[in-house]
N, CA, C and O atoms as CSV, one atom per row, in Angstrom:
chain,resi,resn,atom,element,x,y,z
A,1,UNK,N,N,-36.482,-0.457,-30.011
A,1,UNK,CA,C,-37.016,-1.110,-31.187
A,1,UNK,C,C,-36.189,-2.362,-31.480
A,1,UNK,O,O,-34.962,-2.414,-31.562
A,2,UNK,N,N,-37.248,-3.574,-31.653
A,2,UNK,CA,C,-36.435,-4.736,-32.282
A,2,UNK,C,C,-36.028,-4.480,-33.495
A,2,UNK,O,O,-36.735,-3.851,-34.282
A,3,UNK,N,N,-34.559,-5.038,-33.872
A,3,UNK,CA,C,-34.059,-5.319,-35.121
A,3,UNK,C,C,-33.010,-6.188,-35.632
A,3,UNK,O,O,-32.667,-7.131,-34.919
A,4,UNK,N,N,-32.415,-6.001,-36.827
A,4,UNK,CA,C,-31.457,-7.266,-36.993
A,4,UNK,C,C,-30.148,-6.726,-37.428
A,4,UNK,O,O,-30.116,-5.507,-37.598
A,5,UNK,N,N,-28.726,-7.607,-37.707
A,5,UNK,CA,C,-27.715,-6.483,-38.177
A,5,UNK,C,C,-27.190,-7.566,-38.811
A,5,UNK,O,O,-27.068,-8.776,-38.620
A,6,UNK,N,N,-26.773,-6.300,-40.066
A,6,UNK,CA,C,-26.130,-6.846,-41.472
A,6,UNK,C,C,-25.070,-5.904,-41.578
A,6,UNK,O,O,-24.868,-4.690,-41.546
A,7,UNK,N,N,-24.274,-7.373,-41.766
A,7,UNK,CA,C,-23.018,-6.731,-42.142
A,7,UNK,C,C,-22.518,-6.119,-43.192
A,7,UNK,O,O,-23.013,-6.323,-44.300
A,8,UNK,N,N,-21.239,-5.097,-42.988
A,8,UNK,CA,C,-20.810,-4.372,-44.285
A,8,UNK,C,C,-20.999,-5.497,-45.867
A,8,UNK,O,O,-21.606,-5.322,-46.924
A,9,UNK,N,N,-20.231,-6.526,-45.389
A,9,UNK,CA,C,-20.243,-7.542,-46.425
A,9,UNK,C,C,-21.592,-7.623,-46.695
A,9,UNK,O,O,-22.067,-6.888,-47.561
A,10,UNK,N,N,-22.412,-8.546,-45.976
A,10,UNK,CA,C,-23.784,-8.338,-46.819
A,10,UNK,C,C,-24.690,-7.365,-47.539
A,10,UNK,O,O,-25.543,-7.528,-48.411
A,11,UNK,N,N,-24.216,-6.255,-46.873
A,11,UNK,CA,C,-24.548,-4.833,-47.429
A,11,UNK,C,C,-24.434,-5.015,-49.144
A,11,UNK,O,O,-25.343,-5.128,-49.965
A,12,UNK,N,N,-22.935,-4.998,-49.340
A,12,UNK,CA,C,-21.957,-4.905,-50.446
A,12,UNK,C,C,-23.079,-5.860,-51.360
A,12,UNK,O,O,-23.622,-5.420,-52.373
A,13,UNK,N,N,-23.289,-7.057,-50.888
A,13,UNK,CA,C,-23.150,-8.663,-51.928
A,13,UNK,C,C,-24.663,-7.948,-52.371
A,13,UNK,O,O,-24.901,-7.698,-53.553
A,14,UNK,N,N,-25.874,-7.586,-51.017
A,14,UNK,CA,C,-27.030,-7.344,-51.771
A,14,UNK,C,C,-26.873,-5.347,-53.033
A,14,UNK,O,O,-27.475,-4.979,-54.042
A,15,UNK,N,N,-26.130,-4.896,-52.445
A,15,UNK,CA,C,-25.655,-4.090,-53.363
A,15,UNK,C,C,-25.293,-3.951,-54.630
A,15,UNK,O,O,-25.683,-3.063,-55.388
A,16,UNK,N,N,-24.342,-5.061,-54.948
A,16,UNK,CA,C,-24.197,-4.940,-56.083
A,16,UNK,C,C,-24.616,-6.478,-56.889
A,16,UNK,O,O,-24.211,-6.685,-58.033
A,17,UNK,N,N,-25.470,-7.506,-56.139
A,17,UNK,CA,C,-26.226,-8.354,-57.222
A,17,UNK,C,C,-27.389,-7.759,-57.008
A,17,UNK,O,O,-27.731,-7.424,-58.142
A,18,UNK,N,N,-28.271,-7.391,-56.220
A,18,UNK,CA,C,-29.883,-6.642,-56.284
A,18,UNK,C,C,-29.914,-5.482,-56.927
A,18,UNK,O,O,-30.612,-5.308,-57.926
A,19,UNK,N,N,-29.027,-4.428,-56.318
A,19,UNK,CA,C,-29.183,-2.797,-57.009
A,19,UNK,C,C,-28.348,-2.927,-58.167
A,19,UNK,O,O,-28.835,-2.786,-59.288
A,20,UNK,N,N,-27.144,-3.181,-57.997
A,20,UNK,CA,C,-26.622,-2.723,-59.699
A,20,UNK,C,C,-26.794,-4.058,-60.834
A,20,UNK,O,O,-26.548,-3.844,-62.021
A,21,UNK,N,N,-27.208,-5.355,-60.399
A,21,UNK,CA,C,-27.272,-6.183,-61.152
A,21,UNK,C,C,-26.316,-7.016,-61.506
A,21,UNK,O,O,-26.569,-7.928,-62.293
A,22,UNK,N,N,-24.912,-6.819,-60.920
A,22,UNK,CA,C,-24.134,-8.011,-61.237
A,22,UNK,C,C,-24.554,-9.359,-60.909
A,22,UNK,O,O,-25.268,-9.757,-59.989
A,23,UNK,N,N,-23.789,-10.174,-62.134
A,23,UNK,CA,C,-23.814,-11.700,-61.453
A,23,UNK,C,C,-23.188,-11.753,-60.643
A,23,UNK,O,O,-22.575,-10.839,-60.093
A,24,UNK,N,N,-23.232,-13.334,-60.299
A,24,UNK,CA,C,-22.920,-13.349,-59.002
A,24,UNK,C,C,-20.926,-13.667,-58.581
A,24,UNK,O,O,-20.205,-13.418,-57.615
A,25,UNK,N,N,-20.738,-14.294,-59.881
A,25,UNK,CA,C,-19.445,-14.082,-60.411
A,25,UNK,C,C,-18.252,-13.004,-60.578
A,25,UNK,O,O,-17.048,-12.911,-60.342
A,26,UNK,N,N,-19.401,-12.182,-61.171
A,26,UNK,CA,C,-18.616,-10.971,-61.094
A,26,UNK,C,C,-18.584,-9.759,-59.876
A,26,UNK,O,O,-17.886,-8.746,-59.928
A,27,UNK,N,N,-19.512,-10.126,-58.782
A,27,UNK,CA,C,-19.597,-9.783,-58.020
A,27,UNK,C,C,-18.443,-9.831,-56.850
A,27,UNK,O,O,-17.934,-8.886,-56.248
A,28,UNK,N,N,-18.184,-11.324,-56.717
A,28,UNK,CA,C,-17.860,-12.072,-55.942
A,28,UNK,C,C,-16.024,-11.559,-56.285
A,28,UNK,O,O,-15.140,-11.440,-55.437
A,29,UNK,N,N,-15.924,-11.370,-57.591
A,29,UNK,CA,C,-14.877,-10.989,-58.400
A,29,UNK,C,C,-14.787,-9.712,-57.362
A,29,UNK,O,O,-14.248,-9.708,-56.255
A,30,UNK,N,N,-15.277,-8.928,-57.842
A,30,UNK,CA,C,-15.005,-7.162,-57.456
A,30,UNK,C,C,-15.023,-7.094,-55.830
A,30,UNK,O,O,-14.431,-6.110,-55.385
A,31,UNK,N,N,-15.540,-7.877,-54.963
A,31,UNK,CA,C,-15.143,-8.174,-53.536
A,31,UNK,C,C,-14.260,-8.403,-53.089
A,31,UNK,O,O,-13.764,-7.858,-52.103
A,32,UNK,N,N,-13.767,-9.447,-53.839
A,32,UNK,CA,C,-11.834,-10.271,-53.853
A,32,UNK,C,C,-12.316,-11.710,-52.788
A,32,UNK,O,O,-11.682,-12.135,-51.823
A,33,UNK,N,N,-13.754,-12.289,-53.400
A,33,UNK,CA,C,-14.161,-13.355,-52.207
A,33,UNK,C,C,-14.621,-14.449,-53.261
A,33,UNK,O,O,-15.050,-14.117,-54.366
A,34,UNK,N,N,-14.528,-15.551,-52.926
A,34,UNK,CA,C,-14.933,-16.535,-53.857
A,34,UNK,C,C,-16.230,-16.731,-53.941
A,34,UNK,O,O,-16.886,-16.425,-52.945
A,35,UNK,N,N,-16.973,-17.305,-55.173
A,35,UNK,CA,C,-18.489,-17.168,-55.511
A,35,UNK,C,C,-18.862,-18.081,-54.426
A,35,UNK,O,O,-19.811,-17.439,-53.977
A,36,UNK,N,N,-18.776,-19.264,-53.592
A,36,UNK,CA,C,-19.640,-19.541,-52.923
A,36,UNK,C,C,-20.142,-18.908,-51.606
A,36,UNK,O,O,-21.199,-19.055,-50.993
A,37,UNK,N,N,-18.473,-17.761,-51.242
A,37,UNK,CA,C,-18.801,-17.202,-49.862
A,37,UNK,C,C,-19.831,-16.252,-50.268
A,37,UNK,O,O,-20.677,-15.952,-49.425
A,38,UNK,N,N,-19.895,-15.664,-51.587
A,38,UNK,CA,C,-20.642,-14.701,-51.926
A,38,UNK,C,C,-21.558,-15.322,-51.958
A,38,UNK,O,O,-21.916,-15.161,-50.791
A,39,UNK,N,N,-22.207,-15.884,-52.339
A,39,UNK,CA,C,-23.554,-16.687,-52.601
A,39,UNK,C,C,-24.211,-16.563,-51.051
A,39,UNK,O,O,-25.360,-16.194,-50.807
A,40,UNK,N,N,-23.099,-17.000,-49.981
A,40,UNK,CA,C,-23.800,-17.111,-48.356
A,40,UNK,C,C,-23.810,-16.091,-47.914
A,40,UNK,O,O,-24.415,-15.952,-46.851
A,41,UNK,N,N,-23.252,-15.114,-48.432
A,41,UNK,CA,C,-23.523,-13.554,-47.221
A,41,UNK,C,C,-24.582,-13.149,-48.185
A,41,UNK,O,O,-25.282,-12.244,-47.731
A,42,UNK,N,N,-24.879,-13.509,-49.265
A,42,UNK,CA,C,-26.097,-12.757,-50.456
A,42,UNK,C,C,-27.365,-13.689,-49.617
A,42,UNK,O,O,-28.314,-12.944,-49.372
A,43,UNK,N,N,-27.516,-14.627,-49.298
A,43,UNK,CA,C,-28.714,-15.415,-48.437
A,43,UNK,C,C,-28.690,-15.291,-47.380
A,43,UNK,O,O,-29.599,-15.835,-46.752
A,44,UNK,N,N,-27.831,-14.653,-46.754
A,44,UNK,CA,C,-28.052,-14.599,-45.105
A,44,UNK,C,C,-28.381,-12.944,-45.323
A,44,UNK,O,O,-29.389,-12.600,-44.705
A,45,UNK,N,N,-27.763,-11.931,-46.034
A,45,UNK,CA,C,-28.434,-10.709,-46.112
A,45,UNK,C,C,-29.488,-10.827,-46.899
A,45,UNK,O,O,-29.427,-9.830,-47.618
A,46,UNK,N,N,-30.419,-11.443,-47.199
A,46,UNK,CA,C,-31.613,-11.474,-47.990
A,46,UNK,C,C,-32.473,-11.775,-46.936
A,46,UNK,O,O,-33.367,-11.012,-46.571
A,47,UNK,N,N,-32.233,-12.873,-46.428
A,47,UNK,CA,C,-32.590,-13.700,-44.980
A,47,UNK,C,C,-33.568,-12.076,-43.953
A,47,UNK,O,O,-34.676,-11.574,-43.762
A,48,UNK,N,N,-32.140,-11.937,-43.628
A,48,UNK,CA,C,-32.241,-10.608,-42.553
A,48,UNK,C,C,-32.900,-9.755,-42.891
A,48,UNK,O,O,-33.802,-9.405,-42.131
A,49,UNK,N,N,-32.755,-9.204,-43.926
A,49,UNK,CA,C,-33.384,-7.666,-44.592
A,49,UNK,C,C,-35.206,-8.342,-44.298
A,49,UNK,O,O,-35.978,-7.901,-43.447
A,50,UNK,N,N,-35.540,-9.652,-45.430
A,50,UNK,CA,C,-36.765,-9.825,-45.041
A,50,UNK,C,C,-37.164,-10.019,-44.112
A,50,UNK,O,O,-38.339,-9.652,-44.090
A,51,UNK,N,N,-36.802,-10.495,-43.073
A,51,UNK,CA,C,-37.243,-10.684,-42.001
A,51,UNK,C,C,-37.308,-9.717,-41.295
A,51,UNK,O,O,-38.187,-9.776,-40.435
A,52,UNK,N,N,-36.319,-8.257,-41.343
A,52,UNK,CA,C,-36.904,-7.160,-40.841
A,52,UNK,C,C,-37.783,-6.225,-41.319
A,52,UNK,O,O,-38.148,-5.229,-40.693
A,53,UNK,N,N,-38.194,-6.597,-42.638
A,53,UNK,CA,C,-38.924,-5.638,-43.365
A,53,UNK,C,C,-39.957,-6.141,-42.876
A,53,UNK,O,O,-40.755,-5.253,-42.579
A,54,UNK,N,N,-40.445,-7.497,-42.575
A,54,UNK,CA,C,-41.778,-8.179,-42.618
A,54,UNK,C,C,-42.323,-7.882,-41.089
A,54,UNK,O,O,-43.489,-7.741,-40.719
A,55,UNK,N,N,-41.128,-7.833,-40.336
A,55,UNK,CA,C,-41.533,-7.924,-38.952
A,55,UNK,C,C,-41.887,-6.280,-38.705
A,55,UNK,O,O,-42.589,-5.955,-37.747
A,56,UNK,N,N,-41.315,-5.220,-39.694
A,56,UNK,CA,C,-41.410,-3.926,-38.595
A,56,UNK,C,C,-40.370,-3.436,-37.633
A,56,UNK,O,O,-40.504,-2.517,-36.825
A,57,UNK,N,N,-39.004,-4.402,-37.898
A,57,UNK,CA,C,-37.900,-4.146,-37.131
A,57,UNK,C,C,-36.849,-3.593,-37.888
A,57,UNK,O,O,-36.831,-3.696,-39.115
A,58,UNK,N,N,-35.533,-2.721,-36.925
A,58,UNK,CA,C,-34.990,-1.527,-37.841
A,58,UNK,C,C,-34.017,-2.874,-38.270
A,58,UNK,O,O,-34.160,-4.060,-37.974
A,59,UNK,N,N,-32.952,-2.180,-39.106
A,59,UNK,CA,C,-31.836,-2.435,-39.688
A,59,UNK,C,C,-30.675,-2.284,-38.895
A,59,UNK,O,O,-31.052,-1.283,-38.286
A,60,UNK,N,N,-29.773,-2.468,-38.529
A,60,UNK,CA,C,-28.452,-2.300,-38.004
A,60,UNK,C,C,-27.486,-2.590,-38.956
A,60,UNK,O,O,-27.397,-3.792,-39.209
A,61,UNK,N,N,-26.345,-1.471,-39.876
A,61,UNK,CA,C,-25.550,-2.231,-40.600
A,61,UNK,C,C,-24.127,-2.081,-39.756
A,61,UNK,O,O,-23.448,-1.073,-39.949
A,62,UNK,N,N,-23.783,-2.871,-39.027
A,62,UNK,CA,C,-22.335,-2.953,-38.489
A,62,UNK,C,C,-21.047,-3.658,-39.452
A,62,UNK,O,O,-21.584,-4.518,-40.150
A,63,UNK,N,N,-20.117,-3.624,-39.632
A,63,UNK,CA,C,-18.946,-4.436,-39.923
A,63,UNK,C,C,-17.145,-3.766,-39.595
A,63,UNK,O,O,-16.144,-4.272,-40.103
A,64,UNK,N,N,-17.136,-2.776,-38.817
A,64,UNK,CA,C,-15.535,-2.518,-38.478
A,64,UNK,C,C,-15.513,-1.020,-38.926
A,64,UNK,O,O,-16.547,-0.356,-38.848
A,65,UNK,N,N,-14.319,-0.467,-39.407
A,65,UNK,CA,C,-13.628,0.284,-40.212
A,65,UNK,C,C,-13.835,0.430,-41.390
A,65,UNK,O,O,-13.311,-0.320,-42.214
A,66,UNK,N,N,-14.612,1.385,-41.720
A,66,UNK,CA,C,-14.188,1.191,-43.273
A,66,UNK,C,C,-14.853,2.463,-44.296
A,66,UNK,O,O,-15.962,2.994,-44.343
A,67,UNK,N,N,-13.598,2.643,-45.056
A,67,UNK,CA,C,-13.678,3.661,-45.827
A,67,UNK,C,C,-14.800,3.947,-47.241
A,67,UNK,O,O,-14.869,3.243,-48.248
A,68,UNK,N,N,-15.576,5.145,-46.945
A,68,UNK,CA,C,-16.583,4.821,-48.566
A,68,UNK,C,C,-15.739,6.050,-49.291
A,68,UNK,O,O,-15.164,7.005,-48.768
A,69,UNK,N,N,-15.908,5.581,-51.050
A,69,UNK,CA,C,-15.333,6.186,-51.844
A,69,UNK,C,C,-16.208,6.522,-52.893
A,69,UNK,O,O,-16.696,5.488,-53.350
A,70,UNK,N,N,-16.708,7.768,-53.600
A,70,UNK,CA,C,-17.054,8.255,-54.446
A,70,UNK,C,C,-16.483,7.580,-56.283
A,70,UNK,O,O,-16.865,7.828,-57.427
A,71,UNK,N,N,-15.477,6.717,-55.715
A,71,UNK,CA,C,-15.385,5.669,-56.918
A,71,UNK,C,C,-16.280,5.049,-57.583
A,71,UNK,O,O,-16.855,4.182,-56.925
A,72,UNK,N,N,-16.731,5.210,-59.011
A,72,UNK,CA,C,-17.896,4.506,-59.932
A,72,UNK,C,C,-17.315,2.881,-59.611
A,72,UNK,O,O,-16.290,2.479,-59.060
A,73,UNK,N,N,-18.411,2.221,-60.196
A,73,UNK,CA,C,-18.219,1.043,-60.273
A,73,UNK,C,C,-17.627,0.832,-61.588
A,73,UNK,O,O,-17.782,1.561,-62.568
A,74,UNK,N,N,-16.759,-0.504,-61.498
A,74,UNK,CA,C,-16.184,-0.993,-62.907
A,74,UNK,C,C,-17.457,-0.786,-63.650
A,74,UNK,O,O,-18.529,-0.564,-63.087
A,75,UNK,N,N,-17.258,-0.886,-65.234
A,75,UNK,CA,C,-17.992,-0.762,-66.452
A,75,UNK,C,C,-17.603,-1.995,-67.086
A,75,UNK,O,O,-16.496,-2.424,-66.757
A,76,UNK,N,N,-18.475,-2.867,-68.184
A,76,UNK,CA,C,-18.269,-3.743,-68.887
A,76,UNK,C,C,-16.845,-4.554,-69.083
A,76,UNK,O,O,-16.316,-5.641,-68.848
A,77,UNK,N,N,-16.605,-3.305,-69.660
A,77,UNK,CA,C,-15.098,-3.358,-70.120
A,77,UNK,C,C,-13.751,-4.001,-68.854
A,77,UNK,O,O,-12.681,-4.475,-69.237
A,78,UNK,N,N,-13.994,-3.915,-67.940
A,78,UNK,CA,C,-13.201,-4.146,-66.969
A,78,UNK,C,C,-13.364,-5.622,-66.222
A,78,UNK,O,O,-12.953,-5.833,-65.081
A,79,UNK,N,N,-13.996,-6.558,-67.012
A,79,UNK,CA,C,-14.365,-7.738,-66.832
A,79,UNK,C,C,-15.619,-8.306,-66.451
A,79,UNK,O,O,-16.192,-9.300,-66.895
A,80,UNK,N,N,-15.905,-7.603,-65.664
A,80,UNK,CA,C,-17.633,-7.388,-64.429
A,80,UNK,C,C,-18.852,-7.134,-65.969
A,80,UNK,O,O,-18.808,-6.315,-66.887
A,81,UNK,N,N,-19.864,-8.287,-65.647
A,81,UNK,CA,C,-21.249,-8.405,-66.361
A,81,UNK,C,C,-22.475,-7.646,-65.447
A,81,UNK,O,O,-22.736,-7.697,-64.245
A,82,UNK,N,N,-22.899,-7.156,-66.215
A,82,UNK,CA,C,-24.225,-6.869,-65.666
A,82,UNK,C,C,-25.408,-7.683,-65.859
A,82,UNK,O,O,-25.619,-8.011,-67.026
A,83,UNK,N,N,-26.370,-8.153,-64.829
A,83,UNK,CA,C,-27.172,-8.810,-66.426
A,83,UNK,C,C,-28.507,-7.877,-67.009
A,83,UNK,O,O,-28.461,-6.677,-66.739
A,84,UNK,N,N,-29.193,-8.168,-67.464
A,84,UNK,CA,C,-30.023,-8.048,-68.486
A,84,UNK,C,C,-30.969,-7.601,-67.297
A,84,UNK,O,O,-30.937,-8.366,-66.333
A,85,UNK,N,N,-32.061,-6.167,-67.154
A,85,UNK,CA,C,-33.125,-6.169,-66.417
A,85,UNK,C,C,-34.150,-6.254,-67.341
A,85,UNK,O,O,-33.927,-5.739,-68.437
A,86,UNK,N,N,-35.419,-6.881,-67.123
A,86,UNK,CA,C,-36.392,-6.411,-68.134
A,86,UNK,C,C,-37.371,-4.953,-67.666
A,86,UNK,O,O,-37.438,-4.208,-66.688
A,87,UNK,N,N,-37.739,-5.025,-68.398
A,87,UNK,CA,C,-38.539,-3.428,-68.209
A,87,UNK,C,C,-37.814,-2.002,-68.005
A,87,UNK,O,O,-38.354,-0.907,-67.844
A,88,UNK,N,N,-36.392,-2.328,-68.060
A,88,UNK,CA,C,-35.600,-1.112,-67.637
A,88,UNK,C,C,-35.277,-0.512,-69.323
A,88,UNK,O,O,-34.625,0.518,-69.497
């Protein structure tokens, strides 16, 4: 099967500005990466994802080593914005 691969990082950037709603600021914050690199792995994983959703091709998420943690995400209070969804 054709497909495309996204990295851990892009994973992360569409993670937490698409699913949990951070800006992109505070995003970029909680990564430890500056807002413009964030801005380019958030368009190149947007890029990819559509283009495999549209085509019918799988996903590949590759990026190294790396540990997942049952850690919540920061809350308000800890600097990080959420923004505003409507209809939610």
């Amino acid at each position: 099967m054709r497909g495309v691969t996204l990295t851990l990082d892009g994973l992360e950037a569409l993670r937490l500005v698409d699913a949990e709603g951070f800006e992109q600021e505070a995003a970029a914050r909680f990564m430890g990466i500056s807002r413009p690199t964030l801005s380019r792995l958030l368009a190149e994983a947007r890029e990819l994802v559509a283009r495999a959703l549209a085509s019918g091709w799988a996903i590949r998420i590759e990026g190294g080593n790396t540990l997942f943690t049952e850690e919540p995400l920061p809350e308000i209070g800890d600097g990080l914005r959420r923004r505003r969804r409507g209809g939610r």
